[in-house]
C-alpha positions in Angstrom: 32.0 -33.6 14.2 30.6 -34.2 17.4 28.0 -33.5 19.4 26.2 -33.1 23.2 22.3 -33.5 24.2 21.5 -31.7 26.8 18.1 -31.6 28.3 16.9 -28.4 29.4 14.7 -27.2 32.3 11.9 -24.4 32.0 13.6 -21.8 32.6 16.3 -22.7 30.2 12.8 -22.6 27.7 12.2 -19.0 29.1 15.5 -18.2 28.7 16.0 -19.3 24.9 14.4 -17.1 22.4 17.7 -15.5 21.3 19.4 -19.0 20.5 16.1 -20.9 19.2 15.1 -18.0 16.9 18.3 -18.4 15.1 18.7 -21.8 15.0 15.2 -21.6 13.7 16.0 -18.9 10.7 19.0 -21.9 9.8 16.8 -24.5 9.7 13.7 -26.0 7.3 11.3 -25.8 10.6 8.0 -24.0 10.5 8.9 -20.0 11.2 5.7 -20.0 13.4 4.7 -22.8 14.9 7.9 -24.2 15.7 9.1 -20.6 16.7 9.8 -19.4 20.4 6.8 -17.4 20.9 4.8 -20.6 20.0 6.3 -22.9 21.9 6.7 -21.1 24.7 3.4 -20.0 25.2 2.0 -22.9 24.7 3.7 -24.6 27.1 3.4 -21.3 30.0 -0.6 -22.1 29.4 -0.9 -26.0 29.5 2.6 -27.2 30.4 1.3 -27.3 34.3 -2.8 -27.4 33.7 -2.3 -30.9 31.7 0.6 -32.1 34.1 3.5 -32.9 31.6 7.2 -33.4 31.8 8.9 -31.2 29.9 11.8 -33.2 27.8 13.5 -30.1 25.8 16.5 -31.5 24.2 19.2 -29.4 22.6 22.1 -30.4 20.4 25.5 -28.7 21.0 28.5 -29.1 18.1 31.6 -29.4 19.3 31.9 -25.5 19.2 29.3 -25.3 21.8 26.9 -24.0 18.7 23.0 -24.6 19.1 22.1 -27.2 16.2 19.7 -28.7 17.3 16.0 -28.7 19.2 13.3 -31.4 20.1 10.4 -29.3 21.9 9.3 -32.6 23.2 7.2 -33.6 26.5 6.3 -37.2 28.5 2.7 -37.7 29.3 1.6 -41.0 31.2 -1.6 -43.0 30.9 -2.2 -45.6 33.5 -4.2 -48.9 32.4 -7.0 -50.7 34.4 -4.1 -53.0 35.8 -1.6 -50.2 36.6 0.6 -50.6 33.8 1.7 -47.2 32.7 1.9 -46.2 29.7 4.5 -43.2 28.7 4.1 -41.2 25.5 6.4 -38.4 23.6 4.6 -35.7 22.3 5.9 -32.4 20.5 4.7 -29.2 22.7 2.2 -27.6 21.0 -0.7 -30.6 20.6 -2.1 -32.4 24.0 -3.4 -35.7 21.4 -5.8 -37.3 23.6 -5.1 -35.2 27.1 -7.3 -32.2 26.8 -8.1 -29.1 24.2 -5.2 -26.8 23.7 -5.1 -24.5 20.5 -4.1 -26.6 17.6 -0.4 -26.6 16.8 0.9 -27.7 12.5 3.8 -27.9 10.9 5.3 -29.8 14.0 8.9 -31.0 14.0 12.4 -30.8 15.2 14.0 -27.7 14.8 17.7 -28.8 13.0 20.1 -26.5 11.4 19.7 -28.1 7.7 23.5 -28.2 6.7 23.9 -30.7 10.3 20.4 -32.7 10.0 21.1 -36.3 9.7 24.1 -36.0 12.1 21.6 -34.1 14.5 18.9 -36.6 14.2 21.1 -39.7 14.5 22.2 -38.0 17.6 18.8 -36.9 19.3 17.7 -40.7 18.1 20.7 -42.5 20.0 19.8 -40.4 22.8 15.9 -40.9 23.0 17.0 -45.0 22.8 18.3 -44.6 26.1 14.8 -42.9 27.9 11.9 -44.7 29.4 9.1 -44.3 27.1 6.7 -46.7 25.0 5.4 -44.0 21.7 6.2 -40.9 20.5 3.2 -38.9 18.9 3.6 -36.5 16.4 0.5 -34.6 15.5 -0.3 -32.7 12.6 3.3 -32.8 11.2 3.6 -32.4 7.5 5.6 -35.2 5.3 9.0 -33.3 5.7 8.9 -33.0 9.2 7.9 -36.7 9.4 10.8 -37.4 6.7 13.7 -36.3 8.7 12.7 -37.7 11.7 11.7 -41.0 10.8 14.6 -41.4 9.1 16.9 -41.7 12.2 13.9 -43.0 14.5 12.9 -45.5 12.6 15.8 -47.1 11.8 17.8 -47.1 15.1 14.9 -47.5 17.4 12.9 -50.4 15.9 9.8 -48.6 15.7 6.1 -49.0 14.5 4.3 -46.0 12.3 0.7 -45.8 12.7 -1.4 -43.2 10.9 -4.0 -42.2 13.5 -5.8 -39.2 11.2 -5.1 -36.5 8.7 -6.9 -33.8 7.7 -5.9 -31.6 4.5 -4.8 -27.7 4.1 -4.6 -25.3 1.1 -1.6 -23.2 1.1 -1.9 -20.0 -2.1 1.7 -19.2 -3.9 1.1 -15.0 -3.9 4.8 -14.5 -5.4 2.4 -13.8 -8.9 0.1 -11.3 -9.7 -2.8 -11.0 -8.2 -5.0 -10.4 -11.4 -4.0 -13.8 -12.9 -4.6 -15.7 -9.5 -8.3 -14.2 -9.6 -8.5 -15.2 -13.2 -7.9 -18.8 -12.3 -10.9 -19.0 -9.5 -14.4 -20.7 -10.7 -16.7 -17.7 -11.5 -18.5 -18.0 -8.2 -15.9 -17.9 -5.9 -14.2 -15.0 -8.1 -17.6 -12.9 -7.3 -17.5 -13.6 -3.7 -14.0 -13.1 -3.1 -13.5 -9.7 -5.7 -16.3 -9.0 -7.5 -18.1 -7.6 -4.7 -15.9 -5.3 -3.4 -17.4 -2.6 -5.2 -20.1 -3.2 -4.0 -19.4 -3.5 -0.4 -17.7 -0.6 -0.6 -20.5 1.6 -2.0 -23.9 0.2 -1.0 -22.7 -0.5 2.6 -20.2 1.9 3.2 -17.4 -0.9 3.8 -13.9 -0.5 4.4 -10.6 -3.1 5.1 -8.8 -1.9 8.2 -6.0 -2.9 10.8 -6.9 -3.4 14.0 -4.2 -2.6 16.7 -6.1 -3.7 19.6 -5.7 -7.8 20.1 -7.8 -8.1 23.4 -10.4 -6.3 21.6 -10.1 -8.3 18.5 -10.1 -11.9 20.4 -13.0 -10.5 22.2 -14.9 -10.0 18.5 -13.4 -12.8 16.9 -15.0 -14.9 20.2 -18.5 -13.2 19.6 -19.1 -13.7 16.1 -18.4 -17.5 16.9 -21.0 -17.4 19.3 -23.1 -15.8 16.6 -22.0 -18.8 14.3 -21.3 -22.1 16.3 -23.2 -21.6 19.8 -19.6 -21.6 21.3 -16.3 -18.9 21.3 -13.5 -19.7 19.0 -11.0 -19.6 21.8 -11.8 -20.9 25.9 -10.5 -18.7 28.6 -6.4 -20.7 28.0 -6.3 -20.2 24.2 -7.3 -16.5 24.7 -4.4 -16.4 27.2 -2.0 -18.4 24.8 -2.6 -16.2 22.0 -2.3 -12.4 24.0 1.1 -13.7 25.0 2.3 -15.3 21.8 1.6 -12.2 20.2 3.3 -9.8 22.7 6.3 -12.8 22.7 7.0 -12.4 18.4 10.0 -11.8 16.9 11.5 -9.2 14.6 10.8 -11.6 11.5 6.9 -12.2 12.6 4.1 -10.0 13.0 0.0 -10.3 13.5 -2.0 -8.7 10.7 -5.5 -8.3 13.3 -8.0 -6.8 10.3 -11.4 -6.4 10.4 -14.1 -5.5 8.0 -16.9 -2.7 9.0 -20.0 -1.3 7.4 -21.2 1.8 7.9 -18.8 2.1 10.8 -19.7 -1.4 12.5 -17.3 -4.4 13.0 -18.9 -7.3 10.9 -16.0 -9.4 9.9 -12.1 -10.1 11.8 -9.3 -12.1 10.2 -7.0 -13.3 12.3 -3.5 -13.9 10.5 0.2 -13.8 12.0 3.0 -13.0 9.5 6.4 -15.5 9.7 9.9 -15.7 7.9 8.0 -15.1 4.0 4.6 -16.8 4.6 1.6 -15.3 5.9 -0.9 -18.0 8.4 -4.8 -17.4 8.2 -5.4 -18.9 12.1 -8.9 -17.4 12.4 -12.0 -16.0 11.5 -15.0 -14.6 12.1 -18.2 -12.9 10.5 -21.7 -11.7 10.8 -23.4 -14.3 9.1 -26.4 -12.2 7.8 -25.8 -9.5 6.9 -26.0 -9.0 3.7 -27.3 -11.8 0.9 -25.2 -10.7 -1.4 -22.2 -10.6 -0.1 -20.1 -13.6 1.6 -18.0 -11.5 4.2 -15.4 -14.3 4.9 -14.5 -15.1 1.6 -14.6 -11.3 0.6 -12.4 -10.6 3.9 -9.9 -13.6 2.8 -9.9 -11.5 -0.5 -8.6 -8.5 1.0 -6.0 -10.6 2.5 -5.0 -12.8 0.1 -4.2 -9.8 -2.3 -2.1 -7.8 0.3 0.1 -10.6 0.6 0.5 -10.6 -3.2 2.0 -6.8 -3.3 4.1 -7.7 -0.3 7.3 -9.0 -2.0 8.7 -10.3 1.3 5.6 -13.4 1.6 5.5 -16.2 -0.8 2.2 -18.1 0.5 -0.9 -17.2 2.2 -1.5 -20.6 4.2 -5.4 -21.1 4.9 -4.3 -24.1 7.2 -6.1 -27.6 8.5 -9.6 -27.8 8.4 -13.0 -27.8 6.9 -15.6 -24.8 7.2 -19.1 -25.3 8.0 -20.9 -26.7 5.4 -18.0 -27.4 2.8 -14.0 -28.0 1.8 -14.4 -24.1 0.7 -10.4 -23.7 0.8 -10.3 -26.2 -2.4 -11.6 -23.3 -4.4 -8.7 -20.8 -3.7 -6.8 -22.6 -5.9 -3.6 -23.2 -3.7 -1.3 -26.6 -3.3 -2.7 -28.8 -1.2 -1.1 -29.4 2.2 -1.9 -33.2 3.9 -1.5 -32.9 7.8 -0.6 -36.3 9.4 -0.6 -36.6 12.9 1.8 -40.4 13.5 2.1 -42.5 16.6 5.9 -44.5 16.7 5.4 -47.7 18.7 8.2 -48.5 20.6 6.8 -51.1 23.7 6.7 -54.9 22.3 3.2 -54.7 24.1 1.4 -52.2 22.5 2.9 -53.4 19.1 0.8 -56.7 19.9 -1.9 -55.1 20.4 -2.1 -52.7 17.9 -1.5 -55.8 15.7 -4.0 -57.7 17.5 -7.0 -55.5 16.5 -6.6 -55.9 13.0 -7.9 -59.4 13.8 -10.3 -58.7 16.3 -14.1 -58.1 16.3 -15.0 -54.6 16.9 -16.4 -54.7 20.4 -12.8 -57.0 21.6 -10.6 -53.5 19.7 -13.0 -51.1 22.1 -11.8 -53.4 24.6 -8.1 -53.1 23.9 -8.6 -49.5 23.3 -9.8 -48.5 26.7 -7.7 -51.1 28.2 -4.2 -49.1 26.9 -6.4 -45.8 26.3 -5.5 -46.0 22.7 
């Protein structure tokens, strides 16, 4: 069979969500962050503010049926010398430009019956652009599977691993009861135990909140409670009120809070997409209570709704640490390793990314600000 790239123009990307939500529903991409509303978003809030070029690439079969999507953008970096230096990136991560909200799972969005003929074709299109690396970051070993398959192979490029960070994603399909049975004793108590208690002594009740301005504006506060900073900057509160408005029949937010005695004192921010459920955020009064950890009891509350919902498979707790500890190890889940990959493609900066495994530290600062590494 054949098949036509066609590089598309923003508006085509405004234009899209009819097309790219099914191709996404055919294909092994992540059902939210590689989903329209994601994508979009992201690029309506930084696509300008960082300057990018957007490179969307979509693969036509002979039909004229969508296949195939590379979300991608160009960045340039211009050395001391004025040699510029052009990367790929997936839309959704701004690696090394500026702070955006953090985008995983990132990939190509393939139908999976057409994927090798769909990458070998993106691939031998790519070969004929101007660019020097292609950065993928936080992309999980499948996404990084198909595409390096075709990449690698008929572009003659160089993998470097420039960080990873690990996740913890909990299989809910069981029951409940036996998942709590399988938690250390501590965590059990903070996370079920004292719900009873909660309940009772502070009059505390689970709830929905249907208000997502209001709950960003929480969410925000307790993390200047917390960490002397909001969770989300002026663009990532803008990035997420329209992501949610933008979701799709198959996705939907799950904004709940905790209260005591009538007072908000915890928010979990999760978002609902294809049969997994996402844990993006959190936040908590810190002190309220010694004997009760409202996080972990909140992520309790959550974690056992998804277990009696027969449509979600996983609760996914995500990248990252917390404050003072891995605490997502103790949920019990399958571990989830986050990669985010630079491809080499310029003969220079293969030299020189070669050269500083052979180079005193202070030379490799050198050749890092040099090519701003």
């Amino acid at each position: 069979m054949s098949y036509t790239v066609r590089r598309l123009f923003e508006r085509d990307f405004f234009n899209l969500q009819d097309q790219w939500d099914a191709l996404l529903n055919t294909s092994n991409a992540d059902p939210l962050f590689m989903s329209w509303a994601w994508q979009v978003s992201w690029w309506e809030i930084w696509g300008n503010k960082l300057d990018l070029e957007l490179l969307l690439l979509a693969v036509f079969d002979g039909d004229e049926n969508l296949v195939g999507i590379a979300p991608l953008y160009l960045s340039s970096v211009t050395t001391p010398l004025g040699w510029k230096v052009r990367r790929l990136h997936v839309v959704g991560n701004a690696w090394k430009l500026g702070p955006t909200v953090r985008t995983e799972y990132v990939g190509v969005i393939v139908e999976r019956r057409q994927q090798q003929s769909v990458m070998d074709t993106l691939s031998d299109y790519l070969a004929g652009l101007d660019w020097d690396e292609m950065i993928f970051a936080d992309a999980s070993a499948r996404s990084m599977n198909m595409v390096e398959t075709s990449l690698c192979d008929r572009l003659d490029l160089s993998r470097l691993v420039r960080s990873e960070s690990g996740g913890v994603v909990i299989p809910v399909q069981g029951v409940f009861a036996d998942w709590l049975a399988r938690l250390g004793k501590n965590t059990r108590l903070k996370v079920y135990n004292r719900r009873d208690w909660f309940e009772n002594s502070l009059q505390g009740r689970y709830e929905e909140c249907h208000d997502p301005q209001r709950f960003l504006e929480q969410l925000n506060h307790f993390h200047w409670e917390r960490w002397g900073k909001p969770c989300f900057d002026e663009n990532a509160v803008r990035f997420h009120q329209a992501m949610l408005a933008r979701l799709s029949r198959n996705q939907r937010p799950s904004l709940s809070v905790l209260t005591a005695s009538g007072e908000v004192v915890s928010v979990l921010y999760d978002v609902q997409a294809g049969n997994r459920v996402y844990n993006l955020q959190a936040g908590f009064m810190e002190n309220l209570n010694s004997k009760v950890s409202l996080g972990t009891l909140h992520l309790g509350y959550a974690i056992e709704r998804a277990f009696r919902d027969t449509e979600v498979f996983s609760y996914d707790l995500l990248a990252g640490a917390g404050k003072n500890t891995f605490y997502k190890s103790h949920f019990r889940g399958e571990d989830v390793l986050f990669t985010t990959v630079e491809y080499v493609r310029s003969p220079v900066l293969k030299l020189a990314y070669s050269a500083r495994g052979c180079l005193p530290s202070r030379l490799v600062s050198s050749i890092n600000r040099f090519f701003r590494l």
